[in-house]
C-alpha positions as CSV (number, residue, x, y, z in Angstrom):
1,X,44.3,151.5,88.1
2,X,47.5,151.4,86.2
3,X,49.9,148.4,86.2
4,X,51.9,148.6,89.5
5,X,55.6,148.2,87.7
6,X,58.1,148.1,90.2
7,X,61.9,148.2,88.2
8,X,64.1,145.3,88.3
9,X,67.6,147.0,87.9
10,X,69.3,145.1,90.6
11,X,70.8,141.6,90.5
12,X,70.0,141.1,94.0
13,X,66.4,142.1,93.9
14,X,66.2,138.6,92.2
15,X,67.0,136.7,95.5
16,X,64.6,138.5,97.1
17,X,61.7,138.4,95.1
18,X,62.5,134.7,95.2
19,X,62.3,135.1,98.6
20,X,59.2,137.4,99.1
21,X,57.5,134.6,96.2
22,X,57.0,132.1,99.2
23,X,54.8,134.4,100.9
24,X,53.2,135.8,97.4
25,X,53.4,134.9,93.9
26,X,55.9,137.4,92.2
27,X,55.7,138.7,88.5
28,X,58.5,139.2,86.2
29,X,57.8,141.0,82.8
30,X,60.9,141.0,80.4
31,X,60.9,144.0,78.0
32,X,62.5,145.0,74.7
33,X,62.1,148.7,74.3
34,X,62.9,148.7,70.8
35,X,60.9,145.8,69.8
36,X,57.4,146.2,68.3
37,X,55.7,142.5,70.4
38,X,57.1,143.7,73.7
39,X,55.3,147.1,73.0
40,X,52.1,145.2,72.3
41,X,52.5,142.6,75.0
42,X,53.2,145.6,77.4
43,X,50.1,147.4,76.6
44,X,48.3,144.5,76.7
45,X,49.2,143.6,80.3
46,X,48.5,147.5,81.2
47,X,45.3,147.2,79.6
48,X,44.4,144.0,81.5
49,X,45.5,144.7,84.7
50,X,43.1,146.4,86.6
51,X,39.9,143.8,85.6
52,X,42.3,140.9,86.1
53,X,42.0,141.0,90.3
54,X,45.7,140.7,90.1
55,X,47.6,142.1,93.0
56,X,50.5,140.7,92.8
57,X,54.0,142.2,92.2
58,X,55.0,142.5,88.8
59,X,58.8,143.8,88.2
60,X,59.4,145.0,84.9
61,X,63.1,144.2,83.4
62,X,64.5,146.6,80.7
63,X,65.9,144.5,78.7
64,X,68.5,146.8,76.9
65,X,69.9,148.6,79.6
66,X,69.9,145.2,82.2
67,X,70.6,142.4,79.8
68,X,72.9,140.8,82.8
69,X,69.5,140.4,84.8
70,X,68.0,138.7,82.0
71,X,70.7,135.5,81.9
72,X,70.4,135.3,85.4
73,X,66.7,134.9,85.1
74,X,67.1,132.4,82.7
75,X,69.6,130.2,84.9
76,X,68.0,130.8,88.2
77,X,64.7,130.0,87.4
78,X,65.5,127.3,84.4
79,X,63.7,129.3,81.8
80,X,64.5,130.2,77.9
81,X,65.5,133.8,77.7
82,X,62.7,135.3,75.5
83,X,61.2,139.2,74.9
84,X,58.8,139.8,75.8
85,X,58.8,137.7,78.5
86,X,55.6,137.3,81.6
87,X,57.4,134.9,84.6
88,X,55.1,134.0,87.9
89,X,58.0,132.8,90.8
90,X,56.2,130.9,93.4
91,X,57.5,129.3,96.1
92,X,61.0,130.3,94.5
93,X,60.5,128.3,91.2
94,X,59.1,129.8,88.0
95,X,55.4,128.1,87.7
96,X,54.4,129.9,84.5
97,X,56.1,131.1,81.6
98,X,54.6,132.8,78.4
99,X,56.2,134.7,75.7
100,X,55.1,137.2,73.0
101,X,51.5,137.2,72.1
102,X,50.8,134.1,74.1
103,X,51.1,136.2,77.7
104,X,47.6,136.6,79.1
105,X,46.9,137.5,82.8
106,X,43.8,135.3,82.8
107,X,46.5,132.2,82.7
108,X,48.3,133.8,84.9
109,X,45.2,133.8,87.1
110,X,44.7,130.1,86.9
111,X,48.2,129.5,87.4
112,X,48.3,131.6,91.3
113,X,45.6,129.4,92.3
């Protein structure tokens, strides 16, 4: 099964993944599409994804073309802007946060219980 990236291109989709995260934890992937370690973390996650039991939503940001998404992100959710960037948004608060090489879904894992 490939990762289940739904785009976050919207402002507003924030609020409502906030939302949605009190029902289920949300993911939020931060991207650089010219960068070398978002390409690696990216594969990495797309490699993982199907033996991590993971079903939860995981919106990927394009950095580049929605940089305006990524400052909101930062102030909503009281997180350092970094890229790559793996967010989990429970309960409307941002629970984990993992940048570069240190992103691994089996933290990610531990974290949703």
């Amino acid at each position: 099964m490939s990762t289940p990236w739904l785009p976050l291109t919207q402002p507003e989709q924030l609020t409502e993944l906030a939302q949605a995260s009190h029902e289920q934890p949300v993911l939020i992937f931060k991207h650089s599409t010219t960068c070398s370690i978002s390409a690696a973390a990216k594969g990495k996650i797309e490699r993982q994804w199907a033996d991590s039991g993971l079903t939860l939503p995981i919106y990927y940001l394009d950095l580049l073309r929605f940089r305006p998404i990524s400052a909101q992100i930062a102030e909503q959710f009281g997180v350092r802007h970094e890229s790559p960037q793996l967010l989990l948004i429970k309960d409307g608060e941002c629970v984990y946060d993992a940048s570069h090489m240190g992103i691994r879904l089996n933290d990610v894992q531990a974290a949703v219980k």
